[in-house]
C-alpha positions as CSV (number, residue, x, y, z in Angstrom):
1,X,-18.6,-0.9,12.6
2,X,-15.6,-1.5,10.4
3,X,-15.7,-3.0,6.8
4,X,-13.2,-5.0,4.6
5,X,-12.6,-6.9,1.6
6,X,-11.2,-10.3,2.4
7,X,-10.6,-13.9,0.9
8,X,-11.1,-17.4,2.2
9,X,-11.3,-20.7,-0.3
10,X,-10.4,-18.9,-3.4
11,X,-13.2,-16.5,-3.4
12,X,-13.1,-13.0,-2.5
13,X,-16.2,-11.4,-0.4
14,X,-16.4,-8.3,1.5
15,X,-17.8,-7.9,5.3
16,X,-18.3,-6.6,8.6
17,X,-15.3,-7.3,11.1
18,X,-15.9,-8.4,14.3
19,X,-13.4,-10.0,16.8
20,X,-13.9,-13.2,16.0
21,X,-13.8,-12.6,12.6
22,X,-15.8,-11.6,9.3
23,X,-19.8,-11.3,8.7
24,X,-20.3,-11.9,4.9
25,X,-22.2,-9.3,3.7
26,X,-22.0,-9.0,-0.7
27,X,-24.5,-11.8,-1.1
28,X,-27.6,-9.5,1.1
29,X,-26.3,-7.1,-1.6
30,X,-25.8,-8.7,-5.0
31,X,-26.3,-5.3,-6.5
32,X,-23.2,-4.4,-5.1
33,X,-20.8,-6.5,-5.8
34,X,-17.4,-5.1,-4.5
35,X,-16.9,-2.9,-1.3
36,X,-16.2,-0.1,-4.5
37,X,-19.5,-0.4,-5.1
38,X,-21.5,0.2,-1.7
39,X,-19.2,3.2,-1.0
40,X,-20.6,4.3,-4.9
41,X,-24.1,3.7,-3.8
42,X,-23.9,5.2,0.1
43,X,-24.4,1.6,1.2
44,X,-22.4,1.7,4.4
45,X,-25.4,2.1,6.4
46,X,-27.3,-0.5,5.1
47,X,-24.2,-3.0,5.5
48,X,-24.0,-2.1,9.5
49,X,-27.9,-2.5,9.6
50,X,-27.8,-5.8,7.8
51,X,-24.7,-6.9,9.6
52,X,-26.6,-6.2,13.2
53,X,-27.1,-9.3,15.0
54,X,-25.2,-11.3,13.2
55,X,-22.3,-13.8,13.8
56,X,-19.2,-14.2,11.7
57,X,-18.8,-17.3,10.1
58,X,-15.5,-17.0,8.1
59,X,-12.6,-16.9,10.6
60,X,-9.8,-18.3,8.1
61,X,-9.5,-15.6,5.7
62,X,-6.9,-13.0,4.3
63,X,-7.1,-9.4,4.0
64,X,-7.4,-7.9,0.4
65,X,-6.4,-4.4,-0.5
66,X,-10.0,-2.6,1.2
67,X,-10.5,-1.1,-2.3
68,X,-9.2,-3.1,-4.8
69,X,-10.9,-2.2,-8.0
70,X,-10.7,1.8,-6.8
71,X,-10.0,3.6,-10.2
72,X,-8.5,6.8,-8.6
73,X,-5.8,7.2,-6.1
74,X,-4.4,10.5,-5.3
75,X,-1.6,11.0,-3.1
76,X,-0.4,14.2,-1.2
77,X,3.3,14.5,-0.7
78,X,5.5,16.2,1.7
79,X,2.8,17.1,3.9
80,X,4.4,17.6,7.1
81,X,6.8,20.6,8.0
82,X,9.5,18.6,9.5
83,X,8.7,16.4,6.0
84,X,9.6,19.7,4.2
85,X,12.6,20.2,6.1
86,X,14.0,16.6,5.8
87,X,14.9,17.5,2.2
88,X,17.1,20.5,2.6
89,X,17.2,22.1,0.0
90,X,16.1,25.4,2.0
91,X,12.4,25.9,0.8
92,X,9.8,27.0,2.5
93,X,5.8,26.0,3.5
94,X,5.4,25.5,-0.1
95,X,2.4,27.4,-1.0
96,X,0.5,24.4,-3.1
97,X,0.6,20.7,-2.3
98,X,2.6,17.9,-4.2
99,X,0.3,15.2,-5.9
100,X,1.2,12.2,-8.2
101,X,-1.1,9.4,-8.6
102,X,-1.2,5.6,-7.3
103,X,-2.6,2.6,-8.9
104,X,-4.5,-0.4,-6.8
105,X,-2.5,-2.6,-8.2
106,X,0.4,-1.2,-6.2
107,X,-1.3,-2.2,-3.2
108,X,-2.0,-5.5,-0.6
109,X,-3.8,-5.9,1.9
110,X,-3.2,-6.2,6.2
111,X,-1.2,-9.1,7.1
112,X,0.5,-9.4,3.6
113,X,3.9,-8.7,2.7
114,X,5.2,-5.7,0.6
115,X,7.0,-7.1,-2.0
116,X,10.8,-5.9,-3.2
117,X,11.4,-6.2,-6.5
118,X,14.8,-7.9,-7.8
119,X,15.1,-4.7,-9.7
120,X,15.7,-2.4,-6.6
121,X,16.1,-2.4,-3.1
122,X,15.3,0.6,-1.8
123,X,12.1,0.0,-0.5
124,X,10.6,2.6,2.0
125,X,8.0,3.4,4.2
126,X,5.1,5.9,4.3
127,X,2.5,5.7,7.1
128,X,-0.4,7.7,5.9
129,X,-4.5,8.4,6.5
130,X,-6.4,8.0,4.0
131,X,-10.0,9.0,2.6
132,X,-12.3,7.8,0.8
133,X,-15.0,10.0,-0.6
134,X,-18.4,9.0,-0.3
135,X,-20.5,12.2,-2.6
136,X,-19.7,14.2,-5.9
137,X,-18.5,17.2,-5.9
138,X,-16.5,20.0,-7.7
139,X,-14.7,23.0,-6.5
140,X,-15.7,21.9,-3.3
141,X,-15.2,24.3,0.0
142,X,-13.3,23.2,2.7
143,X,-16.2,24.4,4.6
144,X,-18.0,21.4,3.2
145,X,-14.9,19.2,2.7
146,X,-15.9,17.1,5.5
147,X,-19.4,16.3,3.9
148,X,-17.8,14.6,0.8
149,X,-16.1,11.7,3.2
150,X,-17.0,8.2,3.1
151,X,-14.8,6.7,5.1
152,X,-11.2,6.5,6.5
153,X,-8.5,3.7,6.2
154,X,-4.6,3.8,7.0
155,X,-2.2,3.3,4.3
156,X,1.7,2.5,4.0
157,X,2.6,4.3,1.0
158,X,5.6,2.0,0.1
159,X,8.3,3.9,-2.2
160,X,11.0,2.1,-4.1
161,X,13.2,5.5,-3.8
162,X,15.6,5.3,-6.0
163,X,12.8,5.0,-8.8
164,X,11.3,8.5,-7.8
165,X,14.6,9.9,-9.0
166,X,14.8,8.8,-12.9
167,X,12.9,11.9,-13.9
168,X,12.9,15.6,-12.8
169,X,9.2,16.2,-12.5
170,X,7.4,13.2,-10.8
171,X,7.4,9.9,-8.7
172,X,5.0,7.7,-10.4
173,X,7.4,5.4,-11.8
174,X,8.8,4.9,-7.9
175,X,5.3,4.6,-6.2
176,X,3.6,2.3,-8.4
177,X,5.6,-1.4,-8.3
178,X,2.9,-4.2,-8.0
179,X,2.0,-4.7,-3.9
180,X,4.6,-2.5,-2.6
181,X,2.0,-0.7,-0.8
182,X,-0.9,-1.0,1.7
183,X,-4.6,0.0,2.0
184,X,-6.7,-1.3,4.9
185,X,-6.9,-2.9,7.3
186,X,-10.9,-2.5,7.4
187,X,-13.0,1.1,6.2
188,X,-14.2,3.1,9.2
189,X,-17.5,5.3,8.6
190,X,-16.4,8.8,9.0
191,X,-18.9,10.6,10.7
192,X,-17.3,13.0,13.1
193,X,-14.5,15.7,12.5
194,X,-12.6,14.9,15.3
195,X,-12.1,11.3,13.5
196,X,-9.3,13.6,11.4
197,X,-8.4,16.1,13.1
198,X,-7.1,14.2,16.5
199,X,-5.7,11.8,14.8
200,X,-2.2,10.7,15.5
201,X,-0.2,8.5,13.6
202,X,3.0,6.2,14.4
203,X,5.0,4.0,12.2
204,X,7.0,1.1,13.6
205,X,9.3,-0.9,12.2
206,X,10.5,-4.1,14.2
207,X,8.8,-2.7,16.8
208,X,10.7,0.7,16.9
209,X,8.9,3.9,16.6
210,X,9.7,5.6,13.3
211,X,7.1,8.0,12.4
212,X,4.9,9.6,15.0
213,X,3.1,12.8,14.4
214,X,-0.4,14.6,14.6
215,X,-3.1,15.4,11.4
216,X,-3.5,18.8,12.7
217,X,0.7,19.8,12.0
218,X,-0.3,18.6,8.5
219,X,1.1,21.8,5.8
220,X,-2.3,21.2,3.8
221,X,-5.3,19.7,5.9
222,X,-7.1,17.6,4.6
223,X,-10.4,20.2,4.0
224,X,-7.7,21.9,1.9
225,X,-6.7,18.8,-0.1
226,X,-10.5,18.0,-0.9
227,X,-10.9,22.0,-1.7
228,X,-7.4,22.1,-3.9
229,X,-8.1,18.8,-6.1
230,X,-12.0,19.1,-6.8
231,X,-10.7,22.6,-8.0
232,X,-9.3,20.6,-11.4
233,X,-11.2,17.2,-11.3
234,X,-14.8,16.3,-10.1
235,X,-14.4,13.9,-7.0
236,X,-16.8,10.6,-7.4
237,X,-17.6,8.3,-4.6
238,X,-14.8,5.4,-3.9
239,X,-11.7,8.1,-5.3
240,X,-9.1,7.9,-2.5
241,X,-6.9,10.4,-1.6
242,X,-3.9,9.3,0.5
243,X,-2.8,12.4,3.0
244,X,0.6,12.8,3.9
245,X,3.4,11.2,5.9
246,X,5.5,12.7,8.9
247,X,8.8,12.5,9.0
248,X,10.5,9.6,9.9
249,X,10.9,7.3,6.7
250,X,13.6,5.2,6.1
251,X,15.4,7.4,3.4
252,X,15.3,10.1,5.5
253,X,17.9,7.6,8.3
254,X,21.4,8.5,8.8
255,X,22.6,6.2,7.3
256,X,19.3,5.3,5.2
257,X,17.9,2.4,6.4
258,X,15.2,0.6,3.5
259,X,13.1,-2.2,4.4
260,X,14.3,-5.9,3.6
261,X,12.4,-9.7,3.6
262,X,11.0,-9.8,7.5
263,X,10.7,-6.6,8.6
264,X,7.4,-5.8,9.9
265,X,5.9,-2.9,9.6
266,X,2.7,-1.4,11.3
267,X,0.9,1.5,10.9
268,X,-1.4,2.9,13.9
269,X,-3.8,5.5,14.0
270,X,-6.2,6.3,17.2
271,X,-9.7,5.5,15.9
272,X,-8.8,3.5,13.0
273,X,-6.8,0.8,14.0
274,X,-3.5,-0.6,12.6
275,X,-2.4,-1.9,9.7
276,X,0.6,-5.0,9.7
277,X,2.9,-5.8,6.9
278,X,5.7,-7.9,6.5
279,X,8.4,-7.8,3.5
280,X,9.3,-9.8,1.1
281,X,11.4,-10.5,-2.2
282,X,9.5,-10.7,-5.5
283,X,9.4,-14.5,-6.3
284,X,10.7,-14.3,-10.7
């Protein structure tokens, strides 16, 4: 089963999916009243048990960000070796991982445009799995990585690039513009390893294949990236970290080619699903 945050007549509810749309679940939990706030309680059982049986009765609705009050979003960068050797600059396998952090508020949700600010135009791409973690831990081993995961979700990490460059030593200020990124569609229960590790993902823009590449090339898996970051900061239930991108983003184009008002992009993953964005300008 498969669980969103979604909004229909000016009020926001979260849910099971189904195909003909979304079982209302917050109100058989008013003691959790965000999607944040199961995932902080292990609730995703009881949602699937209470959602059993049921019909959906809101089929005119728009996807929200999945997480949308999420207080801590991590992101891994350069995670793929052809990634790596898009920047040539001769480096190798760097030994640690690249993080910066992201804000919700940088994020929509399926179906809704990215937005370009007047600011900028260079607005990018990023097709990405993400986690969320669903138990506490610190200095966790990547043994036991696994055991710490919630659920999974797709993510386009969208990147206003010329931003990333006004500083030497971080990104922030190019990864954070308000909705110029994607979390969702839907959480899936993780509950299997192979959930991660055969997991392919592809990026297409207008239809055309940009990004298509396996977890398992990935420079620092993700039992490594749960292992490395609980190393300096406790992980809590409902932290998300997002995991890399292949090759393949617009930047990276000879000649560059950034995203502009139309363009739809979707991000697919086997066993997740995909997640559709459209683009357009800032309204000021």
């Amino acid at each position: 089963m498969k669980y969103a945050t979604y909004s229909t007549n000016g009020e926001t509810f979260y849910g099971a999916v189904t195909d003909d749309g979304m079982i209302p679940l917050n109100a058989d939990f008013p003691q959790w009243p965000t999607l944040f706030d199961v995932v902080q309680a292990d609730g995703l059982d009881a949602l699937g048990q209470a959602a059993t049986g049921q019909s959906a009765t809101h089929t005119d609705f728009e996807f929200e960000m999945v997480l949308p009050n999420a207080r801590r979003i991590l992101c891994v960068g350069v995670n793929f070796p052809d990634r790596n050797a898009e920047y040539k600059d001769g480096s190798e396998q760097p030994k640690y991982m690249s993080l910066f952090p992201r804000f919700a508020s940088g994020f929509t949700g399926h179906n809704r445009p990215l937005i370009r600010p007047p600011e900028n135009e260079t607005l990018d791409y990023e097709g990405e799995v993400a986690i969320v973690i669903g138990k506490t831990g610190r200095r966790i081993s990547q043994a036991d990585a696994y055991d710490h995961i919630a659920a999974i979700t797709l993510c386009n990490e969208g990147t206003i690039r010329d931003w990333v460059r006004h500083a030497k030593f971080n990104v922030t200020q190019g990864k954070n513009w308000d909705n110029s990124g994607s979390i969702g569609p839907w959480l899936v229960p993780f509950k299997n390893a192979s959930q991660l590790d055969d997991a392919r993902i592809i990026t297409r823009v207008n239809g055309e294949v940009r990004q298509d590449d396996v977890l398992s090339r990935m420079m620092h898996p993700i039992r490594r990236e749960i292992e490395y970051i609980s190393t300096f900061m406790t992980l809590q239930p409902g932290d998300i970290i997002v995991t890399g991108t292949p090759t393949g983003s617009g930047a990276r184009l000879d000649p560059p080619q950034y995203l502009k008002p139309g363009d739809v992009i979707e991000v697919e993953v086997n066993g997740i699903g995909t997640l559709r964005n459209t683009v357009a300008d800032e309204a000021v």
